[in-house]
DRENTITOR-818743 format. One line per 3 residues: number of its first residue (from 1); their letters; for each residue x, z, y negated of N, C-alpha, C, O. Coordinates in steps of 0.05 Angstrom, whole numbers, plus 5000, padded with zeros to 4 digits. Atoms other than C-alpha are relative to their C-alpha. Layout:
N
NUM) A) X Z Y X Z Y X Z Y X Z Y  ...
This chain:
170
1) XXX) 5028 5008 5002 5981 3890 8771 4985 5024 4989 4988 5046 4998  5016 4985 5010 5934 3925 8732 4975 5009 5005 4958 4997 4990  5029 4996 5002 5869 3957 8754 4987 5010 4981 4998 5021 4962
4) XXX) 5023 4992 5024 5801 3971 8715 4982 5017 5021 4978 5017 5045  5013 4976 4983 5760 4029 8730 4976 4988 5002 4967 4974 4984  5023 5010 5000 5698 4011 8762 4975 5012 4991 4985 5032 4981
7) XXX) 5022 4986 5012 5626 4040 8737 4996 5004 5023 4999 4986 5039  5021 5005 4972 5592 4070 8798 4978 4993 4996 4968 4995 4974  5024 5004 5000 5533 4047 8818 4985 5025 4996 4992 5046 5006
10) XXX) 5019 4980 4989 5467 4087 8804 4994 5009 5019 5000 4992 5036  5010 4986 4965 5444 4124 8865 4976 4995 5002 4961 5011 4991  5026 5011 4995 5383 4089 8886 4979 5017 5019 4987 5029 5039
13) XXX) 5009 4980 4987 5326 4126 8911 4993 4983 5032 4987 4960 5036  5005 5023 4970 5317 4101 8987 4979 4995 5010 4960 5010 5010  5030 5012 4979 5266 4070 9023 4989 5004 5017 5004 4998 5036
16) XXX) 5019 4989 4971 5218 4093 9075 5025 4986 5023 5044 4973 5014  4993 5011 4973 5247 4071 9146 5037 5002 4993 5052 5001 5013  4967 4999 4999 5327 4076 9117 5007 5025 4998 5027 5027 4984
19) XXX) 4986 4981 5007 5340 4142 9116 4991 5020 5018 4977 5036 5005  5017 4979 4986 5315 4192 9182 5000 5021 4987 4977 5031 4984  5006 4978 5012 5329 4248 9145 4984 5000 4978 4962 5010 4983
22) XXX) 5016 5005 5022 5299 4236 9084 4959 4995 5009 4940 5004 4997  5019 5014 4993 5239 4202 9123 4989 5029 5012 4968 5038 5001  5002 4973 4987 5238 4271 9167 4986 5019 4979 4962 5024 4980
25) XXX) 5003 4987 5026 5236 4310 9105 4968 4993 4994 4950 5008 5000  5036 4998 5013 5167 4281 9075 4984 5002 5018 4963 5015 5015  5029 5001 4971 5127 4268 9147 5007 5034 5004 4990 5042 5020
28) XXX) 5004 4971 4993 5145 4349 9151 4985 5009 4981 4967 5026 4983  5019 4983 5026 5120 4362 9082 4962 4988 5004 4940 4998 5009  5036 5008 4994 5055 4317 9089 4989 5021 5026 4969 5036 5024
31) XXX) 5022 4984 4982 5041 4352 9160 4998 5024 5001 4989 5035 5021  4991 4966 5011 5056 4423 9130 4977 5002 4981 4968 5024 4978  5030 5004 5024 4994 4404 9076 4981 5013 5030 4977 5038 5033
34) XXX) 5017 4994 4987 4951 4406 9136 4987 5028 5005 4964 5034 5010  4998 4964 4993 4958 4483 9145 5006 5018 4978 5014 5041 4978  5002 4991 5022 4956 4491 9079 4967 5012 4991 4948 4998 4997
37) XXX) 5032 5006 5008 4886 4523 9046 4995 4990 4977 5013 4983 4961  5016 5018 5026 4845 4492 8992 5026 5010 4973 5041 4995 4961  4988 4998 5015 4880 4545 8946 5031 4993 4996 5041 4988 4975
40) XXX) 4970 4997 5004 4955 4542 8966 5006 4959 4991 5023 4953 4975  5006 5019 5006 4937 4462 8963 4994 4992 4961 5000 4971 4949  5003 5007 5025 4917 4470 8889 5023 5012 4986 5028 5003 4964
43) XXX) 4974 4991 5018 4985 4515 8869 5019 4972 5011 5040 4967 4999  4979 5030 4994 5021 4444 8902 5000 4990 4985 5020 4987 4970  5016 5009 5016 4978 4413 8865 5026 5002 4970 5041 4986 4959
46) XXX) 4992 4990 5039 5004 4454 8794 5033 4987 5010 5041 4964 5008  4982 5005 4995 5069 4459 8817 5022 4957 5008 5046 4951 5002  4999 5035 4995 5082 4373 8836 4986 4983 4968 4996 4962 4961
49) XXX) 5021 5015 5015 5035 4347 8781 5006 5021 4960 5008 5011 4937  4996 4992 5037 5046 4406 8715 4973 5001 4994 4968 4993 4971  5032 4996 5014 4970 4416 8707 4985 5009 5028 4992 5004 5051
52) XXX) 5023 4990 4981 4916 4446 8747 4982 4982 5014 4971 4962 5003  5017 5026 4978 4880 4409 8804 4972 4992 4993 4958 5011 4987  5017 5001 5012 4823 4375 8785 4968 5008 5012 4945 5009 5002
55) XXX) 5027 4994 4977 4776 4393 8846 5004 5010 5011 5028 5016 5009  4990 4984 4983 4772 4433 8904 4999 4980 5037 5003 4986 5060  4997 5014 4978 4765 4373 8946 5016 4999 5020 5021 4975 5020
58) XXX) 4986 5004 4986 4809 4379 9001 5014 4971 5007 5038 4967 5005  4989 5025 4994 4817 4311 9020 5016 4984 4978 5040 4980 4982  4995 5005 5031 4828 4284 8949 5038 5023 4993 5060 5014 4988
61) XXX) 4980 4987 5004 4878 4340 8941 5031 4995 5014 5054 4996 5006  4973 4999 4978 4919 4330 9010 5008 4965 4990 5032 4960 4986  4998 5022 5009 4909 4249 8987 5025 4992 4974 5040 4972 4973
64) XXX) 4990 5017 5028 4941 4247 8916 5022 5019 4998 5036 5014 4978  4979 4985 4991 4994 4309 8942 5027 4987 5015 5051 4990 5012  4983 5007 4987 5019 4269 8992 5004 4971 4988 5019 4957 5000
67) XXX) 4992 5030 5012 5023 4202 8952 5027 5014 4983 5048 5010 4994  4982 4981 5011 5068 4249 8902 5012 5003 5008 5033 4998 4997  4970 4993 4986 5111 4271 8953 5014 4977 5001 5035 4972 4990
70) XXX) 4988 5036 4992 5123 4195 8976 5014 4991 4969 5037 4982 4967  4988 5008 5030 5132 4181 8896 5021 5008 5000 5039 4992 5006  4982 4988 5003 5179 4231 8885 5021 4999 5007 5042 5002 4994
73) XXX) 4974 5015 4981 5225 4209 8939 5011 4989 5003 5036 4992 5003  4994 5021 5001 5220 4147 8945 4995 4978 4968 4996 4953 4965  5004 5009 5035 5208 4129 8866 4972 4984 5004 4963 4980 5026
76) XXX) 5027 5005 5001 5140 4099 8846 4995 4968 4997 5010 4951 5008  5013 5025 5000 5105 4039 8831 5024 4977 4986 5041 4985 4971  4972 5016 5022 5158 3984 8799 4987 4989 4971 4963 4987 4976
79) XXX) 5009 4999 5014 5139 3967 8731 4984 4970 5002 4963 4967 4990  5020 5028 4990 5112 3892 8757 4972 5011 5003 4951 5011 4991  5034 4981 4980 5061 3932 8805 4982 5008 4973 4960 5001 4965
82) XXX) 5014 4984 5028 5048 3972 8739 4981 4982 4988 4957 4981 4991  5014 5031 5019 5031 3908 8695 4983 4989 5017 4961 4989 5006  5024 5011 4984 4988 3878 8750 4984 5012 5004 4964 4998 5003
85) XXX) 5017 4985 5011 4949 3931 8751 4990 4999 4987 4967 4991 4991  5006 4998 5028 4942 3941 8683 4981 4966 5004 4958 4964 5014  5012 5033 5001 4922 3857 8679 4969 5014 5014 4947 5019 5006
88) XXX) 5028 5008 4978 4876 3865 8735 4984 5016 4994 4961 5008 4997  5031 4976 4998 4831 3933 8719 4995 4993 4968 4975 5002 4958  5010 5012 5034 4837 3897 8636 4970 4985 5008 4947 4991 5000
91) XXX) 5021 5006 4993 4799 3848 8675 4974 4999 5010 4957 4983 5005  5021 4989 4987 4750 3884 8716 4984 5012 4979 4960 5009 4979  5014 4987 5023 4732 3924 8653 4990 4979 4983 4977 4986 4964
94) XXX) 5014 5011 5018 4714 3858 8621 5032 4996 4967 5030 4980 4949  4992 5000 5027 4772 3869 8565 5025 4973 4995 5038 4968 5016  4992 5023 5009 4809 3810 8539 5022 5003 4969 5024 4987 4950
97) XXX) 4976 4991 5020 4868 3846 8492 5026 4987 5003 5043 4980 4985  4977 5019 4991 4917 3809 8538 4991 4978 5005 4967 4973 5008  5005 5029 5010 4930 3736 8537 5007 4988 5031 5024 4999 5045
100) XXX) 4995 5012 4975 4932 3697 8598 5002 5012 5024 5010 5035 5024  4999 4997 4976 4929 3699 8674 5002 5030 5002 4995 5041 4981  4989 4985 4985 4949 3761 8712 5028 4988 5013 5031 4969 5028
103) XXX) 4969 5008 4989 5022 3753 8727 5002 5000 5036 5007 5020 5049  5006 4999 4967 5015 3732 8806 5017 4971 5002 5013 4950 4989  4987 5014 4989 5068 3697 8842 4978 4966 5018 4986 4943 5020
106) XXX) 5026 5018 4981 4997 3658 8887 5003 4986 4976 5011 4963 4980  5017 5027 5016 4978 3625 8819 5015 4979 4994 5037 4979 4982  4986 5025 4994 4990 3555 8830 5000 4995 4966 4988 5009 4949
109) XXX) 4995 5014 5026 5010 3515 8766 4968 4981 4986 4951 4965 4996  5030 5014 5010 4955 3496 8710 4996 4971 5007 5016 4958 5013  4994 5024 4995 4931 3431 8723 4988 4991 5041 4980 4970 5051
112) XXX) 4995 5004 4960 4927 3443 8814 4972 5011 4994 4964 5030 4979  5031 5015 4987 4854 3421 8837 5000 5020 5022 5020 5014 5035  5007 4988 4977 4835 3475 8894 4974 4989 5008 4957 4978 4995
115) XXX) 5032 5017 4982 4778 3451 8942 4999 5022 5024 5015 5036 5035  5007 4974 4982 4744 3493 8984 4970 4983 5009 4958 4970 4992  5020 5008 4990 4687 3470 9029 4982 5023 5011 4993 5034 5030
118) XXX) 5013 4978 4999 4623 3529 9034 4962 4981 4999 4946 4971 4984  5023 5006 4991 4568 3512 9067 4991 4971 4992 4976 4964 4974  5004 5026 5015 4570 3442 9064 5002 4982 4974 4995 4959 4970
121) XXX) 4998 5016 5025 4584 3425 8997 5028 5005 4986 5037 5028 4988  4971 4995 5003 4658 3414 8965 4998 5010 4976 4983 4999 4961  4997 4986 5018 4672 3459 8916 5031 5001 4987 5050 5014 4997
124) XXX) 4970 5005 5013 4734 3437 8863 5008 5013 4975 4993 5007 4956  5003 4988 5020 4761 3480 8813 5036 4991 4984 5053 4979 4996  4974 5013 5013 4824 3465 8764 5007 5025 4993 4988 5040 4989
127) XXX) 4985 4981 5004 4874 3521 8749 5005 4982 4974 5015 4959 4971  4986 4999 5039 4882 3524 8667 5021 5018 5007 5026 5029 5028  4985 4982 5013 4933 3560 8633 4991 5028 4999 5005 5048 4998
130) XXX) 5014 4960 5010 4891 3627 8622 4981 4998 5015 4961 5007 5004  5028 4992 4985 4841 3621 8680 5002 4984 5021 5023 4981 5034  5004 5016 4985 4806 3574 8722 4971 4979 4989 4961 4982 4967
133) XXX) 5021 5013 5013 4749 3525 8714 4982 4985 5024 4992 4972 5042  5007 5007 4971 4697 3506 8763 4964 4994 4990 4951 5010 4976  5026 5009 5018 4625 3467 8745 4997 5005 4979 4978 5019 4971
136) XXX) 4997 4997 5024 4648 3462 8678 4996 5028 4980 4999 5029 4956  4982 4966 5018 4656 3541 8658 5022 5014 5014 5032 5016 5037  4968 4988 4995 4716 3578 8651 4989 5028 5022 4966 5035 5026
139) XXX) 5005 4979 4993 4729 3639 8693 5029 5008 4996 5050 4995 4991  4970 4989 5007 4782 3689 8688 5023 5013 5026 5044 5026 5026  4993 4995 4964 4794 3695 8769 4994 4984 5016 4976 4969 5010
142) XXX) 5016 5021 4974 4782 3656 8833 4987 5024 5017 4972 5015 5034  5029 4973 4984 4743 3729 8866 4977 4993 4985 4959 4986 5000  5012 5014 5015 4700 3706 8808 4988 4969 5006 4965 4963 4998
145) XXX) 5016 5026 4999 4681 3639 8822 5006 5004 5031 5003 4981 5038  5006 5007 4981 4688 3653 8900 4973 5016 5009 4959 5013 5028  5027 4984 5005 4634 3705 8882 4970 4991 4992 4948 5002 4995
148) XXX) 5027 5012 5007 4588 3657 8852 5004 4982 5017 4982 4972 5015  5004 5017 4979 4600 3608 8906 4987 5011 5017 4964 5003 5023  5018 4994 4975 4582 3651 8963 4976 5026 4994 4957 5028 5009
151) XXX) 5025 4986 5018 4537 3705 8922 5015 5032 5011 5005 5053 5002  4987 4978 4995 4590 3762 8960 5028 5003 4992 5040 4983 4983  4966 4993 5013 4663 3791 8943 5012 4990 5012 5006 4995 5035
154) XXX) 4975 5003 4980 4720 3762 8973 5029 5005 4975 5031 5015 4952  4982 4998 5011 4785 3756 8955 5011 4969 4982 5023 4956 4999  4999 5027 5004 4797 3687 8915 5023 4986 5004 5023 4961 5005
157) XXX) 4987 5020 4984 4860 3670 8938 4997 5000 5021 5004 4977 5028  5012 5006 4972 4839 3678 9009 4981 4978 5002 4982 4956 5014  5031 5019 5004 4771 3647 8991 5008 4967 5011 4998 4954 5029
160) XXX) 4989 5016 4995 4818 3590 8982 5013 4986 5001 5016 4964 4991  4984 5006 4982 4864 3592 9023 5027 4996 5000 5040 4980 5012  4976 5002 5007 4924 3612 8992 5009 5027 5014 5034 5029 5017
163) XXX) 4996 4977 4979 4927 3674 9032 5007 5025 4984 4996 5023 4962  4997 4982 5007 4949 3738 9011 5035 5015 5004 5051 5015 4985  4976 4995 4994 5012 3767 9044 5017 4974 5007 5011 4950 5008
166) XXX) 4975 5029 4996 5079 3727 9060 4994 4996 5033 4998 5017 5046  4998 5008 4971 5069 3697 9133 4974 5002 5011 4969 5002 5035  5029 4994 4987 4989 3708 9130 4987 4976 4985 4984 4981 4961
169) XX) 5013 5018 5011 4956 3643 9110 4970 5004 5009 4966 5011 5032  5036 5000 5002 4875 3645 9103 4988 4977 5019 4964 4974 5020
């Protein structure tokens, strides 16, 4: 019988809570910042980052130090996270370079009628292809039209009632 050599796997960077040592390791470095001063904080800073700190903020500094460490570790954002981002602050800025939705697992299929009842009166909006639609204008969010419903911010799939996390319904 003949074997075939296998490829190893990449070495994956690990995940918070699987690894005590590893986990050990950064909760020592984050609470080692603490007793750090402003300046030895801004050579972290150089040293982690490759450029000079942009303030002498302390908080700000120990904040976006210790996110870094956690990066570094445990690897960063996944390139999904990335893109939804990107979508979502396109939209906040108003810009419209990309084409359709925000890539979100919540958004029901074009076509699905949401209803929402606010202060007595029913409020029905239709999920398009590239938005939503609700007293006959488009919008490009449901925070957006749950914003002109109630005249404050929410979140619009909470608003209604699609919830947010897995096992947290609104």
């Amino acid at each position: 019988m003949m074997k075939t050599a296998m490829k190893p796997k990449p070495h994956a960077l690990p995940r918070p809570g699987e690894d005590a040592a590893t986990d050990g390791a950064v909760l020592a470095q984050l609470a080692a910042m603490q007793r750090l001063s402003v300046n030895e904080l801004k050579a972290k800073w150089e040293a982690l980052f490759g450029t000079a700190a942009p303030n002498n903020a302390r908080a700000f500094l120990e904040l976006r130090i210790g996110y870094r460490i956690q990066e570094l570790t445990y690897g960063g954002l996944s390139r999904d996270t990335r893109r939804m981002l990107d979508l979502l602050a396109d939209e906040v800025e108003g810009k419209i370079a990309r084409k359709g939705m925000s890539v979100d697992a919540r958004n029901p299929l074009p076509g699905t009628r949401l209803l929402r009842e606010w202060d007595g009166v029913e409020h029905a909006v239709t999920v398009l292809a590239d938005g939503y639609e609700w007293q006959g204008r488009k919008y490009r969010s449901l925070s957006a039209i749950a914003k002109a419903i109630t005249g404050t911010s929410w979140n619009g799939f909470r608003f209604f009632g699609m919830g947010g996390r897995k096992g947290n319904r609104a």
